[in-house]
C-alpha positions as CSV (number, residue, x, y, z in Angstrom):
1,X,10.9,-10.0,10.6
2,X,8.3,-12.4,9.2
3,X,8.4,-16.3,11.6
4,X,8.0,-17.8,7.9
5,X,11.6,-19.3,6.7
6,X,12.8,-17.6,4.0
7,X,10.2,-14.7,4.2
8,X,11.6,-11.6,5.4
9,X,10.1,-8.3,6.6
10,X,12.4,-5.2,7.4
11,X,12.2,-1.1,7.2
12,X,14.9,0.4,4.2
13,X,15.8,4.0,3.9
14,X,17.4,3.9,0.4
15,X,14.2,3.8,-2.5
16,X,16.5,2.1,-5.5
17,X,15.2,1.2,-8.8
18,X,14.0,-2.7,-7.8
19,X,11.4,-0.4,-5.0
20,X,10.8,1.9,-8.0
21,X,9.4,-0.7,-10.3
22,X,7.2,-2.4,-7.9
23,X,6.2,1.3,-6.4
24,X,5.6,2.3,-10.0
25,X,2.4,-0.6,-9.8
26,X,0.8,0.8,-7.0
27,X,1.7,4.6,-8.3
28,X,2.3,5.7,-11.7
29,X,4.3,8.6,-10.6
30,X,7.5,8.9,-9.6
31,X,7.0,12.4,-8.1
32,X,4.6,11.5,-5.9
33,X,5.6,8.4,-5.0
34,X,9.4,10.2,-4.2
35,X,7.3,12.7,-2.0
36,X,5.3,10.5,-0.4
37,X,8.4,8.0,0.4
38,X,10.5,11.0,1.9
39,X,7.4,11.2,4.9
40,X,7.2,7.2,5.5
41,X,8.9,4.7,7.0
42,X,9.1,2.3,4.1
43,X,9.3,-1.5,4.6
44,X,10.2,-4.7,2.0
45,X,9.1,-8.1,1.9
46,X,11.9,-10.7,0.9
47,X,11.9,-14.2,0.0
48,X,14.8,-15.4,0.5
49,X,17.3,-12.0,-1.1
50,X,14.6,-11.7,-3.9
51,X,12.5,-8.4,-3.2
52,X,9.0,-9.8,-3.4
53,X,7.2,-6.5,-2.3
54,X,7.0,-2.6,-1.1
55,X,4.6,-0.8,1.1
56,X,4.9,3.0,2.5
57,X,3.2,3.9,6.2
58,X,2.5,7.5,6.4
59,X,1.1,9.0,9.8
60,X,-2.1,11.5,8.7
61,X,-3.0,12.5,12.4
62,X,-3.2,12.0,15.8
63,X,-5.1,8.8,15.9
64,X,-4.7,7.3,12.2
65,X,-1.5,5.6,10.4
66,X,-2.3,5.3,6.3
67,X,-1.0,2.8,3.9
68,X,0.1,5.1,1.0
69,X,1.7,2.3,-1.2
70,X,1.8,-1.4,-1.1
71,X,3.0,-3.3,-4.0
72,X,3.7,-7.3,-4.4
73,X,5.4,-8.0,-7.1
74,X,3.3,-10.1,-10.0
75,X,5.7,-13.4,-9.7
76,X,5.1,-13.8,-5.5
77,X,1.3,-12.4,-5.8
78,X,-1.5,-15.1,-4.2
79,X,1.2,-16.4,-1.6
80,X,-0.2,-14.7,1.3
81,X,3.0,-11.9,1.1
82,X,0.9,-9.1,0.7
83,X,-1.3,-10.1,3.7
84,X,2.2,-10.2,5.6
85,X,2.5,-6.2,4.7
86,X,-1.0,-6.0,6.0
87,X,-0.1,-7.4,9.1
88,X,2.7,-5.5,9.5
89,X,0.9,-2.4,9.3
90,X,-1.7,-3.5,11.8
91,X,1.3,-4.0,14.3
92,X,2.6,-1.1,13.5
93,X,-0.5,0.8,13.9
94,X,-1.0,-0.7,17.8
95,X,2.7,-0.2,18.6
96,X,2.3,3.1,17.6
97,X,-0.6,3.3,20.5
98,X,-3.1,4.1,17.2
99,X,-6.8,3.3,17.1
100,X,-7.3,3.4,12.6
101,X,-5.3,2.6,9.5
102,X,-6.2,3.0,6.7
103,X,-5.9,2.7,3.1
104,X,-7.0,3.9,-0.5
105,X,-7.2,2.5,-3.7
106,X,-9.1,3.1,-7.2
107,X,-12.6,2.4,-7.7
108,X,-11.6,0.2,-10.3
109,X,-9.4,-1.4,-8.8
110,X,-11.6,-4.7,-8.1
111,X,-8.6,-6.7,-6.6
112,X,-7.3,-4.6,-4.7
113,X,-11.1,-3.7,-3.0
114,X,-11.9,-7.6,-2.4
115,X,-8.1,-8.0,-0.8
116,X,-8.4,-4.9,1.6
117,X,-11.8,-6.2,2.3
118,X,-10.3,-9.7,3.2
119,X,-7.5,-8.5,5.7
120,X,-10.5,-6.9,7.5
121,X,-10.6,-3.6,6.3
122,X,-14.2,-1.3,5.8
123,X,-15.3,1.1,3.1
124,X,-15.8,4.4,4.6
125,X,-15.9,7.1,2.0
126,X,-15.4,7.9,-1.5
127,X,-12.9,11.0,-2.9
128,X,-14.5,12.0,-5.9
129,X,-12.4,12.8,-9.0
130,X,-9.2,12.1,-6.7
131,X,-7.1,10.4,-9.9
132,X,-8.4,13.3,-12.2
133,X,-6.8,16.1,-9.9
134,X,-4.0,14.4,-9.2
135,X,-2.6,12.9,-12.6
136,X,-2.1,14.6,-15.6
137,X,-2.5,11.1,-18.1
138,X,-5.6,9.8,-17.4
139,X,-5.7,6.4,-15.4
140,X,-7.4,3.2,-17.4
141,X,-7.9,-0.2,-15.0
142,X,-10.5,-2.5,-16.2
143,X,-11.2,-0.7,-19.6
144,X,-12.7,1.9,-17.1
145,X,-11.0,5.5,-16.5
146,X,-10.0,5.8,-13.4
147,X,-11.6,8.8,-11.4
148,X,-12.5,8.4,-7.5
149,X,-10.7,6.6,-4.7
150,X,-12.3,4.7,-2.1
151,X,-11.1,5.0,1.2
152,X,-10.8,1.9,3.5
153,X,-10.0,1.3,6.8
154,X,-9.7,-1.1,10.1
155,X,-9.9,0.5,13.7
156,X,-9.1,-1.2,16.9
């Protein structure tokens, strides 16, 4: 749960069409994002009952929690919600007794790079032609198609 009144964090086991949508940002597909969600333990941000935002945690290994999906939903972006899923993770990540999370997200994805950047994550590598192996439709964000991922993370 978030201290902020109103603001609400909490896990949810049933993905219904309001996750979907905001899912659907983060991930154009629902295959993958129904695969992904079926290894995750899935959290919400509310304010007040509205559903304000998504994010997925998958565990990759021994020592490392991911963020697979995180979504905010465009009316309750640039309130400091999304930072709350951020922070969430991190907790998660040291109650788990883990030493790295981390995240990816498009190399074209500006935003989203400077955000990650600001909750205190660090580039590490780059998986090239991730977006073109993975989706059929080719990916367009920024008037540039969308090929490699950068991978981010923050360690203890």
């Amino acid at each position: 749960m978030s201290s902020e009144p109103g603001v609400t964090i909490q896990t949810f086991t049933d993905l219904d069409a309001e996750h979907m949508t905001l899912l659907l940002e983060a991930d154009p597909s629902e295959r993958i994002i129904h695969d992904v969600f079926a290894n995750s333990r899935a959290y919400e941000i509310r304010v007040e009952q509205a559903l304000a935002g998504v994010m997925l945690l998958v565990r990759q290994n021994t020592d490392t929690l991911e963020i697979a999906d995180i979504s905010v939903g465009r009316a309750f972006r640039r309130q400091g919600l999304g930072s709350r899923l951020i922070e969430r993770a991190k907790m998660e990540t040291v109650g788990l007794g883990l030493r790295r999370l981390e995240v990816g997200t498009g190399s074209t994805s500006f935003g989203a790079l400077c955000f990650y950047q600001t909750c205190g994550f660090r580039m590490d590598r780059i998986v090239r032609d991730y977006f073109v192996d993975r989706y059929q439709q080719p990916i367009v964000e920024n008037g540039i198609t969308l090929k490699d991922m950068v991978r981010l993370s923050w360690c203890l």
